[in-house]
C-alpha positions, 0 to 999 in steps of 0.5 A, spaced: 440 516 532 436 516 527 434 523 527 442 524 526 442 520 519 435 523 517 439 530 517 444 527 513 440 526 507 439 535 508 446 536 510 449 536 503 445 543 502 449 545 508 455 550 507 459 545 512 463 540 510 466 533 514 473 533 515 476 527 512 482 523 516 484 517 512 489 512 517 493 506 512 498 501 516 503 498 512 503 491 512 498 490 519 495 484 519 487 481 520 488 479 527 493 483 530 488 488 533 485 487 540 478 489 537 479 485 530 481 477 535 488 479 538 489 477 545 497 479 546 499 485 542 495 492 546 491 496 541 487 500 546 486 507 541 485 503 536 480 499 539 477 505 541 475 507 534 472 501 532 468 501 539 466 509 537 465 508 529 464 501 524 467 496 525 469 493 517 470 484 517 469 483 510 474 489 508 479 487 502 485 490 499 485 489 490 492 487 491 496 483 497 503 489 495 503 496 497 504 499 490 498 496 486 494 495 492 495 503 494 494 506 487 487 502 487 485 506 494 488 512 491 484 512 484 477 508 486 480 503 481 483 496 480 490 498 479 491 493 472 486 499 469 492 504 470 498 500 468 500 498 476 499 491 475 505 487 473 507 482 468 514 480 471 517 478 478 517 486 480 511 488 483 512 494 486 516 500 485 522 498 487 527 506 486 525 513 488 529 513 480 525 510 476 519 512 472 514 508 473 508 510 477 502 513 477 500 515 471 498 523 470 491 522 468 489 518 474 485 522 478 485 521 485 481 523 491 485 528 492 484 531 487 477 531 486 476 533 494 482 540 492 476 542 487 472 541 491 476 547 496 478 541 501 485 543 503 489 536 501 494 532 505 499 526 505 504 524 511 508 519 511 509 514 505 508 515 498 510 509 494 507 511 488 513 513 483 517 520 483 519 523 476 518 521 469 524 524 465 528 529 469 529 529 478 525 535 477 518 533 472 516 531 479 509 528 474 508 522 479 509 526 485 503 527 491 503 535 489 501 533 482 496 528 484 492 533 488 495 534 495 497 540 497 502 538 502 507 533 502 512 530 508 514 523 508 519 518 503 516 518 496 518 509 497 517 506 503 520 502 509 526 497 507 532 494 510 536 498 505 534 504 510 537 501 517 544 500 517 545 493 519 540 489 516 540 484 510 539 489 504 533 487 499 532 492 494 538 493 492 540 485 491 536 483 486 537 490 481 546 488 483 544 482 480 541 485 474 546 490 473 551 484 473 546 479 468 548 485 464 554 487 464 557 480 463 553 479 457 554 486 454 562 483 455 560 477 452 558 481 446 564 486 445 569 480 446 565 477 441 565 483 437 573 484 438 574 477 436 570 477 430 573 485 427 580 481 429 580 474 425 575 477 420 569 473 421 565 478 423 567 485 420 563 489 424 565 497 425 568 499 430 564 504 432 559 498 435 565 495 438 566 502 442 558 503 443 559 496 446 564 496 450 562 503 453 554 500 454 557 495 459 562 499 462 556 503 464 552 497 467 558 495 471 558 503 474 551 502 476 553 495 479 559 498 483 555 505 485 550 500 487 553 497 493 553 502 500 548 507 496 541 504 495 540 507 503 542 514 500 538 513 493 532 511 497 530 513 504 530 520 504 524 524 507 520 530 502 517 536 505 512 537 498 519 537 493 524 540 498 529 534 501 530 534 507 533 528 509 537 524 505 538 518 507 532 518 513 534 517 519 529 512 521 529 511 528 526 519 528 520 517 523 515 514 528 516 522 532 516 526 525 510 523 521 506 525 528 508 532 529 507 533 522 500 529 522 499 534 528 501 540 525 496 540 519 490 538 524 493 544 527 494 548 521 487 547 517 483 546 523 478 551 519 477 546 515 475 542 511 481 537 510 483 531 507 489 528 511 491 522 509 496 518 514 500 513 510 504 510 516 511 506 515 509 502 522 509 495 521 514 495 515 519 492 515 525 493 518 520 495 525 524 501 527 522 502 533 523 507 538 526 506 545 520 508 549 516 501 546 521 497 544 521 490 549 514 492 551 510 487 547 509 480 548 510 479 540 517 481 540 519 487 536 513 486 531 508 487 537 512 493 539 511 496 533 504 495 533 503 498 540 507 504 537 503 505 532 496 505 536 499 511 541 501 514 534 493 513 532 492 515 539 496 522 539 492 524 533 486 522 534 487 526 540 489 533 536 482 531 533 479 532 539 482 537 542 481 542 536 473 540 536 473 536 531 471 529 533 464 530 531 465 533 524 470 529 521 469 522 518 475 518 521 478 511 517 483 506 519 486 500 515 491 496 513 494 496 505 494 489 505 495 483 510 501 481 513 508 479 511 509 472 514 515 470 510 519 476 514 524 472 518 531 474 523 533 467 524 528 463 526 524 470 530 517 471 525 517 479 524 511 479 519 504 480 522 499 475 524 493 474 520 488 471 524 485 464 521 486 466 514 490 463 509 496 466 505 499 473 507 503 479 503 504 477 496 500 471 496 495 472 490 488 471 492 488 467 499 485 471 504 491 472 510 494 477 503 487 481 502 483 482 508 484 488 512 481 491 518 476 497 516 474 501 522 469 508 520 468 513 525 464 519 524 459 521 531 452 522 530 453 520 522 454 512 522 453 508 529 458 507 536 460 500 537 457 496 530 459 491 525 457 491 518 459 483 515 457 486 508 464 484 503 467 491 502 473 494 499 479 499 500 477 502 493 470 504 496 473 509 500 475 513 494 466 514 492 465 515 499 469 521 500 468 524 494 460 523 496 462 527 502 466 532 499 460 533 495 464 532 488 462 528 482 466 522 479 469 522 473 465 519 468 469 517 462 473 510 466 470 505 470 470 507 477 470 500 481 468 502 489 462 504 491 459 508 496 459 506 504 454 511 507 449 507 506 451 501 509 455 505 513 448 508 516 444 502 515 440 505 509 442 499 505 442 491 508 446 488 502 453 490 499 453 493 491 459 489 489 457 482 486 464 481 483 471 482 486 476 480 483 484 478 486 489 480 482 498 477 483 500 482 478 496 483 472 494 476 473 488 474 475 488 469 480 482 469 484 473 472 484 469 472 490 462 472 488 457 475 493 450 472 492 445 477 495 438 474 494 440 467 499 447 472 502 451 467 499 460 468 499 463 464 493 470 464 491 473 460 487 481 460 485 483 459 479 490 459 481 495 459 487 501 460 490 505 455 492 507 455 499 508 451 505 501 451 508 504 448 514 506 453 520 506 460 518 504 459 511 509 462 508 513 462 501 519 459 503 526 460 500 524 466 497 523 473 499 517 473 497 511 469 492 511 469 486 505 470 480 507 465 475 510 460 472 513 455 476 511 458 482 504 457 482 499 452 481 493 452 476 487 449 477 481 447 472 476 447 475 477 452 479 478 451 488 471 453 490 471 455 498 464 457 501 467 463 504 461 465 510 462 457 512 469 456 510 473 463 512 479 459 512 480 456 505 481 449 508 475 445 504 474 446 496 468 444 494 467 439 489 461 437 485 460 432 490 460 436 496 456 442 492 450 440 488 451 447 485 457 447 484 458 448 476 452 453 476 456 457 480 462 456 477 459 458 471 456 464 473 463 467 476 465 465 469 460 470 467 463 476 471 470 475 470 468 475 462 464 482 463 470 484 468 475 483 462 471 488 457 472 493 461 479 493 461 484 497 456 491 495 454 495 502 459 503 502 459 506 498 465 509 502 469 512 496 473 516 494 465 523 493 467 525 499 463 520 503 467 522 500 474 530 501 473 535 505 476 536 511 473 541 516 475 538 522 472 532 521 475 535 521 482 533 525 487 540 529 490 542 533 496 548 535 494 553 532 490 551 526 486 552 520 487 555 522 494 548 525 496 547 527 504 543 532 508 539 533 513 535 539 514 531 536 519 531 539 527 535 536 531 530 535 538 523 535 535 522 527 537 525 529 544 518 532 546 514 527 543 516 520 546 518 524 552 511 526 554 507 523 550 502 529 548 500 533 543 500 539 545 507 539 547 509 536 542 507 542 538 509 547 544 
């Protein structure tokens, strides 16, 4: 083993490049993996990874949503420097037509690893915004941010797409629509009244103007209604729509063989592959072939079929005999979402022993992730490395294995696993890590590598009934200011190796150096801060609004339908369970 890593420190002068296969889960939490403590939800593939690579405990996510957390993977960098971090209630991207997203002059690895002759790929979800001005400037889109090919849905998974369910993102844009339409009406009747009694001699170009302004808003709010799934879950090959809206009980089948054929496709190399599964998002669509097999209801089924899709893949990996030459890596975006409910039924993933989940700030249940690297005879089988690390690390590690330099004019927030990956390094290189809700900094962990002490201090929490599941109740999810939080002065202190949970904040009583590590936090918050620049927000109302002219159509809008998609694709699959016929 040790003579495979002293060869790595000559391979860059090879001609050979790694492979790089980059696995994200959507929503899955800490503990809901056999080898990450789970007990009743099988995960024996993914398990399998980790018993053959690293296994990652103190991995984090920059955000507890998807958008933010996966502009940060994406980009190397906290997602408030690039303007995805929000100041409102609307903390991710919440329509295909918005113009919000990741700004152009963001590089992502992809981009980096394209210039470095890597053929670039991403399979599955996006949720990174689409269009800017026009439904074809494509300026947010995945073939603009340096893939080469792209099949999947540019948002992601909600009820909207699953005839039957409660509907979420619509709801709150009707309510919106609505808010304004009788405000608007408000206003022109005000105005009519005023031009006819005199009071008001306004012209009545601006009584028109007005009118027709909530005219329009009452049309968006009536069009709204049965269309959200047509406007929203559709499926992309690269800027083609093949399906509109999805049908999402084929989205487990197509992502695989899509998955599978670009392996197929490149195997030549080298390949950037990044999979972005829907599995476990809500509404959990699962296949036939999985559903009731759990012992956690439909969430646990879906789990399970996300580790045999892992399986398929890795699978095709070996088959093509690449095992050995691609570095291999799993993780979650955040962690799971326990305020997602049927009645009384918990369809949100299981956090282990931390506290909080999705969209709660900075408690751990929301930002620890499971972090699994495999790469044979490069990083050691069956090893743990208790080094806090983060999603945004991936971004200098594949760049470092591409042979690529990082941009030097921003500030890049990852750092390079290798060495703790290999063993070269004992000690993490990140001191500060901070835990934003929204553009609000909520959270700072410290990590002391001198005595290895882990400090987090919270200077402001969601309020949640920490009881049961510890969810947000009566809300569909935590919110980051205002009300919905609590302010603390001084800030809850956890000793997080001692304390992972967060049940115990220290005091100045239980911690002899309570306000000395306060106050050395205080320090790295403040040097963070000088870092940071005023950049748009992408998530401003006017930004994360549904626009008809951006809207992505097939066909006639807004009746837009189609499916380009074959009709029997899935059948091999789930009926063999092989790659190779899936392929056949």
């Amino acid at each position: 083993m040790l003579a495979s890593f002293l060869s790595f420190q000559t391979w860059g002068l090879e001609t050979t490049k790694p492979n790089i296969l980059l696995i994200m889960a959507d929503d899955l939490g800490y503990g809901d993996l056999g080898c990450f403590g789970n007990t009743t939800i099988r995960t024996p593939n993914i398990d399998q990874l980790a018993k053959d690579g690293v296994k990652l405990t103190q991995h984090v996510a920059a955000a507890s949503l998807c958008t933010p957390s996966r502009t940060a993977f994406l980009t190397g960098r906290y997602p408030i420097r690039s303007g995805m971090a929000s100041s409102n209630s609307q903390r991710v991207l919440y329509w295909t037509a918005g113009s919000g997203g990741l700004p152009t002059n963001e590089t992502t690895f992809a981009k980096l690893l394209q210039q470095q002759g890597y053929t670039t790929g991403l399979i599955g979800k996006w949720h990174q915004g689409l269009n800017c001005e026009s439904r074809h400037d494509y300026c947010h889109h995945p073939l603009n941010h340096g893939f080469h090919y792209f099949y999947g849905t540019p948002f992601t998974l909600v009820n909207d797409c699953q005839s039957g369910k409660n509907p979420e993102v619509g709801v709150k844009q009707r309510a919106t629509y609505w808010f304004y339409t009788e405000l608007i009406a408000l206003l022109a009747f005000s105005l009519l009244l005023g031009k006819v009694t005199g009071l008001c001699p306004v012209k009545w170009k601006t009584i028109a103007f007005t009118t027709l302004c909530g005219i329009l808003f009452f049309l968006c709010w009536f069009i709204s209604y049965g269309f959200v799934n047509y406007w929203n879950c559709i499926v992309l090959r690269n800027h083609v729509i093949l399906e509109q809206p999805m049908e999402t009980e084929n989205s487990a089948s197509r992502i695989l063989r899509e998955s599978i054929s670009f392996i197929e496709r490149n195997q030549k190399g080298p390949f950037l592959l990044f999979i972005s599964f829907l599995h476990v998002h809500t509404p959990l669509v699962t296949t036939k072939m999985f559903r009731g097999k759990s012992r956690h209801g439909l969430y646990g089924d879906n789990v399970e079929e996300m580790d045999w899709m892992v399986g398929n893949i890795l699978a095709a990996v070996d088959e093509k005999g690449l095992r050995n030459n691609t570095f291999t890596y799993f993780t979650s975006d955040h962690g799971g979402f326990l305020e997602a409910k049927d009645g009384d039924v918990q369809l949100g993933g299981w956090n282990g022993i931390y506290k909080g989940g999705k969209g709660m700030g900075g408690w751990e249940g929301g930002i620890r992730v499971p972090g699994i690297v495999r790469w044979p005879g490069m990083v050691p089988a069956d090893a743990i490395v208790d080094e806090p690390t983060h999603l945004m690390d991936i971004y200098p590690t594949v760049a470092h294995l591409a042979g690529a330099s990082l941009p030097q004019d921003r500030v890049i927030d990852g750092r390079n696993l290798l060495p703790l990956l290999q063993g070269s390094a004992q000690y993490s290189e990140h001191e500060f890590m901070f835990h934003y809700c929204g553009s609000y900094l909520h959270a700072v962990r410290w990590y002391q590598k001198e005595s290895r002490a882990l400090w987090k201090a919270h200077y402001v929490t969601p309020k949640f009934n920490p009881e049961g599941a510890g969810a947000c109740y009566g809300q569909r999810m935590c919110q980051c200011f205002e009300e919905a939080v609590t302010h603390h002065n001084p800030p809850l202190l956890f000793d997080l190796l001692h304390d992972p949970s967060e049940v115990n904040p220290l005091s100045p009583n239980s911690e002899p150096l309570f306000d000395t590590i306060v106050s050395q936090i205080k320090r790295g918050v403040d040097e963070h801060r000088r870092t940071l620049t005023p950049v748009p927000e992408q998530f401003a109302f006017y930004n994360n609004v549904w626009k008809p002219w951006l809207q992505p159509c097939c066909g006639t809008f807004p009746f837009c339908w189609c499916n380009k998609e074959s009709t029997d694709d899935h059948l091999y699959v789930f009926k063999n369970g092989s790659p190779r016929n899936l392929l056949e």
